[in-house]
N, C-alpha and C positions, 0 to 999 in steps of 0.2 A: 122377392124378398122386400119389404118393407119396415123401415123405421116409426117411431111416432115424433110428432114435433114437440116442442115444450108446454103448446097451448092444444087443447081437446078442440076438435073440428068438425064439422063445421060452425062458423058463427053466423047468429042472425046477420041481416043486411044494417039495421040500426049498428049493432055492435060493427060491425065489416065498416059500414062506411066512416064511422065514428075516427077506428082504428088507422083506418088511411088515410083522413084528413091527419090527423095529427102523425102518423109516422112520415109522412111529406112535409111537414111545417118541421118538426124536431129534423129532419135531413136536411134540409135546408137551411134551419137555424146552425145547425154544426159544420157548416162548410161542403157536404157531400151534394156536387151539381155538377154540372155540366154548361158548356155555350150550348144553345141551340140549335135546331139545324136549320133551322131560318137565315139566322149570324153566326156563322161559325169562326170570325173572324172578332168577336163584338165580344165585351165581355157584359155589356150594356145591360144586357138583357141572359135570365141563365134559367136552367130548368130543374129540379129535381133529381137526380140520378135515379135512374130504373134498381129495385131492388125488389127482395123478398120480403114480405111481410114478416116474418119470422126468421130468425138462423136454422140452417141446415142440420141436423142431427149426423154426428160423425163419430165412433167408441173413442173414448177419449184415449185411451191404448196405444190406439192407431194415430192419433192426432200428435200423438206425443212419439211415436216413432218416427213418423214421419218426419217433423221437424228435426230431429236430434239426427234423423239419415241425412238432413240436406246437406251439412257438410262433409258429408262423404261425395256424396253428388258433386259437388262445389270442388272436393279435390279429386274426383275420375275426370270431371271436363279439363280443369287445369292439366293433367295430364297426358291427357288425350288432342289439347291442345300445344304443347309441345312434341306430339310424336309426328312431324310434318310428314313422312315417308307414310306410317298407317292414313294419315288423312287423303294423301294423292292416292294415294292406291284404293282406298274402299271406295273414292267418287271419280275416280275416271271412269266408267263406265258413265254413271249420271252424265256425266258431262259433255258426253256425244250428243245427246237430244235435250238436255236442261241449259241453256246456256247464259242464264242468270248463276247455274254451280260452276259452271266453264268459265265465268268472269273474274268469277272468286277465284278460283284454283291459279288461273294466270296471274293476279295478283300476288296471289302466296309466292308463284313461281318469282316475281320477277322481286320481292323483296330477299327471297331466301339468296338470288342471285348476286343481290346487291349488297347483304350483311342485314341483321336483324338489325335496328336504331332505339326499339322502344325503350326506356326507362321503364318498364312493367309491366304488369298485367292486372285491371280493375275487370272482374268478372260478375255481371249482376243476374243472375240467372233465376228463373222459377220449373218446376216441375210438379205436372200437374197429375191428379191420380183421381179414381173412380173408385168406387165404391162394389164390391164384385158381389152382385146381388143371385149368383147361381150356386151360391154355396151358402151352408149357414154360419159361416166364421165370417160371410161379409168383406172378405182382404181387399185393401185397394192394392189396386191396379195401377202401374203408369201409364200415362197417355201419351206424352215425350217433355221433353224437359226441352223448355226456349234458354237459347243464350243472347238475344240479341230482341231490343226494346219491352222487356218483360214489362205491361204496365200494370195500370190500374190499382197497384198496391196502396200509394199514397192517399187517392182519393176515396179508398175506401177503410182505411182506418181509424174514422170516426161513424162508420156504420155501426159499430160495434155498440157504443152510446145507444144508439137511434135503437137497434134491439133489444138492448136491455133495458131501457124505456118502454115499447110495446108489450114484450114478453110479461113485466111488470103490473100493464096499464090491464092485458089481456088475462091478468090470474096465473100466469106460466108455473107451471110444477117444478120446478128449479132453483137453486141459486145462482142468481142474474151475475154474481162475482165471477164464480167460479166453475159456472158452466160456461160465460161467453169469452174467451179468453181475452187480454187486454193486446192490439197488433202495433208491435213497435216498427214498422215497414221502415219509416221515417225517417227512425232517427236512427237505424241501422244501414238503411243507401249512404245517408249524409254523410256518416261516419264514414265508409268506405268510399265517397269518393275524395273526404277530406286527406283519410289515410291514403290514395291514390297521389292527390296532390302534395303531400308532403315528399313522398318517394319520388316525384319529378324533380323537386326543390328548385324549384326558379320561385320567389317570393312573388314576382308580378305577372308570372305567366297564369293564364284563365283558364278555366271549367268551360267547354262550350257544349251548349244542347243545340246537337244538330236533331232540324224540328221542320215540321211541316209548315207550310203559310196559311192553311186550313186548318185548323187544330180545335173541336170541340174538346178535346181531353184534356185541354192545355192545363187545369187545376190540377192534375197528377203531375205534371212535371211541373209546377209551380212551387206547389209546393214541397219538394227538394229542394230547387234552388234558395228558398228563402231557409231553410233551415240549416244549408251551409253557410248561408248567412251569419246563422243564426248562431253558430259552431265557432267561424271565423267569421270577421265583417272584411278581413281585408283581402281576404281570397274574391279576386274577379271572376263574376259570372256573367256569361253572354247566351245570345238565343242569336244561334246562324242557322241556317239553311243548309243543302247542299251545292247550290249554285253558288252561294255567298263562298265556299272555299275553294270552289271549280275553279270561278274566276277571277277571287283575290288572291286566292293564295299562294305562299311558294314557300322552298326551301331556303335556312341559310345553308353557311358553307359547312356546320356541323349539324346541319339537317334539322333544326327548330322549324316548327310549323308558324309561319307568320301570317295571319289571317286578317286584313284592313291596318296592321300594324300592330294586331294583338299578339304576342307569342299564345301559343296554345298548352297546356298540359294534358288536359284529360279530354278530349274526345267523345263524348256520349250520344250514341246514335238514337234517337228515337223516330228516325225517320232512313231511308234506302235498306230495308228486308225483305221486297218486295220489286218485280220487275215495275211495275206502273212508276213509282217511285224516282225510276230512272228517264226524264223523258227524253236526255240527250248526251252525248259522250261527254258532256262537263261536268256533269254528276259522278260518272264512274271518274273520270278523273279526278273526283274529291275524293274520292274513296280512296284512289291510287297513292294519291299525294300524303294524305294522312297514313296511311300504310307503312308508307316510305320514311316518316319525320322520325322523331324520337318521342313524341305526343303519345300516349299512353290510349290506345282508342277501344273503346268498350262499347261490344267486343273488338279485339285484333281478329283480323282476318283470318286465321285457325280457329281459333273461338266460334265464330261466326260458322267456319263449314262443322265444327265439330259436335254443334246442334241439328246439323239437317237430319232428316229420317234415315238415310243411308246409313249414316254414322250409328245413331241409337239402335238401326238393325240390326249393326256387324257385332257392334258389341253385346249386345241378346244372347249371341251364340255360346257354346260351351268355351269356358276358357278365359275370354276375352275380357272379361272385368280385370281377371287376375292377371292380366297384361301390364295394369298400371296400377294397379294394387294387392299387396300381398296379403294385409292383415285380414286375417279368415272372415273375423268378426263384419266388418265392414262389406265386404265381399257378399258373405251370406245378406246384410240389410238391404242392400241395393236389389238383389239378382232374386228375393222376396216377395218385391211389386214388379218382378219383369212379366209381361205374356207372349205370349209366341209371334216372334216375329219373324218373315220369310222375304230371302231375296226373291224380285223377279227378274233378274239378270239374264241374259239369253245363255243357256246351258240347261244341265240337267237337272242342277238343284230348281234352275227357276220355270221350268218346264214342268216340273212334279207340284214345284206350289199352285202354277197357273193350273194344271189339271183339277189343283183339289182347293180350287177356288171357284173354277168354272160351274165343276158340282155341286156344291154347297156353299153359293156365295154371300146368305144369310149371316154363317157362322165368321166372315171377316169384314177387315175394313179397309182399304186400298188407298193409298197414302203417296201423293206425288213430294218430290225432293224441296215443298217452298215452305215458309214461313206464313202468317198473316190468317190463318184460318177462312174456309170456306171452299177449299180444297179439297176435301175426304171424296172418295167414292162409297157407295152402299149397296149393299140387297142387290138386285136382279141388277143393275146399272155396271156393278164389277162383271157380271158376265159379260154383259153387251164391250164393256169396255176391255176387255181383253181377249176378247174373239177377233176384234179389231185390230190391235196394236202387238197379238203374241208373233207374230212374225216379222215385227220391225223392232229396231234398236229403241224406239220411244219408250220401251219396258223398263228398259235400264232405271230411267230418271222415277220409277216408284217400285214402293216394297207394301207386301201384304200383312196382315198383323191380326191376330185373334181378337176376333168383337169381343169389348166389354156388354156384358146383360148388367146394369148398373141398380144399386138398390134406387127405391122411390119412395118420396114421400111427402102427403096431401100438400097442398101451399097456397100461394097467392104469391100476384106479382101487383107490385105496386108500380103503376108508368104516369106518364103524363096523358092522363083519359078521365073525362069524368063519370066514366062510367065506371061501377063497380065490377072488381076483378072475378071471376069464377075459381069457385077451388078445382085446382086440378091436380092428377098426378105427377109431381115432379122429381129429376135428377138432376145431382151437383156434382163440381167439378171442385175437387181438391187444389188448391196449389201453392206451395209453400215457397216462396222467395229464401236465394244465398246471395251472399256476399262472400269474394275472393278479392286480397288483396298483395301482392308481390311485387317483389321486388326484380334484378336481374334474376337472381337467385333462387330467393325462397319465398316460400308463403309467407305474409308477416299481418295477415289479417284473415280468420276466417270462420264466416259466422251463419249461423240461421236467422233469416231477416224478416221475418212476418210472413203472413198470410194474405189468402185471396181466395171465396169461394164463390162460383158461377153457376146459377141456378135456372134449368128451361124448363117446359114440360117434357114428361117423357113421350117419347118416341121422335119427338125433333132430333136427325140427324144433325145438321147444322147450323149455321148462323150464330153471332159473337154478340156483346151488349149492343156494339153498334148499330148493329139492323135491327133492333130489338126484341130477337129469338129469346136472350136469353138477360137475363137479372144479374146482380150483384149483391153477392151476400154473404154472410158469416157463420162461421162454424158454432154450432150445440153440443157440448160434449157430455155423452153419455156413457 
């Protein structure tokens, strides 16, 4: 199944190269770049952002479901993140062989033990969907929904500019208003984290982006921090580390997070979702200690396990959505973009999926318990790998899941190359950003927060903008 784009294709190389000089000068000119990876420390020097020549074609039906379902999404994890007993239970198993889930879980354990502290919960999530190109209705699909450093939304919310300028420049069959939607990512985090920091109410406790020391992305989380600026001027914002709370920090006697002497509020992780992340026990001890404080940490450690694959598998199953939500309506939006998802647990449920993975391992996709992309298993590689591991507990830490066959359609990528791009067949990746914002109590914020679309050729299993499989780009609604 295939879409058309907004512009008829292919273009000569005169028009093609014409088109790319200038949609790299207008990205550029609008802020959408990157540090290098020369300097990833430098802001001295910056490059273009990898994107698509054109926005992605998506039925605007669907575009508009999807957004209006994210708060639904937005209140099943909130939920799901409070049911601490379903969270230990569907990842103890994971946690015998995964033990970056084993770390988490022991944290959960040892704050449930010690009384919850947090002043709230700031939930900044995305959930990403495909385009289900083996039927003619087209449904997306979910891919899984991240709870923990969803990026890329900021810096690419003046993409949208930059295509409705090409599409323009290129003759685009469209209205440039109202097909390319306008993405408020921005000023929808800012708000929720400012509404996070109000619900702390210390007037001089900080925002901290806990962040990498290597950070090309650093302009997506930049520009957050200047727009809570921009919100409040007098709400403090810092840029720590994980070593920086390891080994400054501590509790007081009512368990405020004191960080070099800053109280903390809000906690925002953009960096440990990933084992590499951790290179020594002062790290997890940042985690631990922020866990432990009354700092509002996004995500809190349920949050965090209640995005892993295990979690999105269990709740797949018949039933399980209506565990933490009743209203039908909702229930049915969510459980619409589900596809088949299957434990491979040691037992007979996950005996029967390995079988009918082993034979037909085209039709899935193999999915270990982390974060970070470039994980997935595929094709012949799911047999090899489960001929392997079906007789050890290492099955536990991944779950099997129905391939998406995703629609396609013609494109260009635009990178830092002076060579002109080939049209090729491409698929995009949906992903719609929520914002959750609560109190002890209740939700007191809760909103659909912009968009994010990621574009490779098709048949690339994997690889993210950053190895540069894949593009960044924006939705066409048809």
């Amino acid at each position: 199944m295939e879409l058309d784009p907004p512009v008829k294709l292919p273009l000569s190389d005169s028009l093609l190269s014409d088109a790319v000089n200038q949609s790299k000068d207008c990205a550029v000119s609008h802020g959408f770049v990157f540090r290098t990876f020369e300097n990833p420390t430098s802001s001295d020097t910056v490059m273009c952002g990898p994107h698509a020549l054109l926005p992605a074609p998506i039925p605007r039906k669907y575009f508009h479901q999807l957004a209006d379902g994210q708060m639904y999404i937005n209140e099943l994890l909130y939920l799901i993140s409070k049911d601490y007993d379903f969270i230990r239970e569907t990842l103890k198993s994971a946690a015998v062989s995964d033990d970056f889930t084993g770390r988490l879980l022991k944290i959960l354990e040892k704050i449930l033990e010690e009384g919850i502290a947090d002043a709230g919960v700031l939930a900044l999530l995305r959930s990403d969907y495909l385009l289900d190109g083996s039927t003619d209705e087209m449904l997306p699909k979910m891919v899984e929904i991240n709870t923990i450093a969803s990026s890329l939304g900021a810096v690419t919310t003046n993409l949208t500019l930059v295509h409705r300028y090409t599409t323009q420049l290129l003759g685009g069959r469209c209205d440039v208003e109202k097909s390319l939607p306008t993405n408020n990512h921005i000023e929808k985090y800012s708000k929720a984290f400012v509404k996070a920091w109000e619900v702390y109410d210390t007037p001089k406790a900080a925002i901290v982006f806990v962040v990498s020391t290597t950070e090309r992305n650093v302009f997506d989380q930049r520009l957050l921090e200047f727009e809570v600026k921009k919100i409040n001027l007098d709400i403090p914002v810092k840029r720590i580390t994980l070593l920086d709370i390891g080994s400054k920090g501590k509790l007081s006697d009512d368990r405020r997070l004191i960080v070099d002497g800053t109280e903390v509020a809000i906690v925002y992780y953009r960096d440990g979702y990933i084992p590499s992340h951790f290179k020594s026990e002062t790290e997890w001890n940042a985690v631990l200690l922020a866990a432990r404080s009354r700092a509002i940490c996004c995500p809190n450690v349920s949050l965090h396990l209640a995005g892993t694959k295990k979690v999105q598998q269990a709740i797949a199953k018949p039933g399980m959505v209506e565990r933490f939500i009743s209203n039908p309506d909702k229930v049915a939006a969510i459980r619409a973009t589900f596809t088949g998802q299957y434990s491979l647990d040691i037992g007979a449920e996950g005996d029967k999926a390995i079988a009918m993975a082993i034979a037909s391992p085209e039709k899935f996709v193999m999915k270990p318990n982390k974060e970070g992309g470039g994980n997935n298993i595929y094709g012949v590689d799911i047999r090899t790998k489960l001929l392997g591991i079906q007789n050890t507990s290492e099955r536990n830490a991944y779950i099997l899941m129905d391939r998406i066959f995703p629609v396609t359609v013609p494109g260009y990528k635009v990178v830092s190359s002076p060579e002109l791009p080939e049209l090729q067949n491409m698929v995009s990746e949906f992903g719609m950003f929520g914002a959750l914002v609560s109190d002890k109590k209740n939700a007191v914020m809760n909103d659909f927060a912009g968009h994010l679309v990621r574009t490779k050729p098709n048949g690339v299993d994997e690889g993210g903008v950053g190895v540069g499989a894949s593009v960044i780009d924006t939705p066409y609604l048809v």
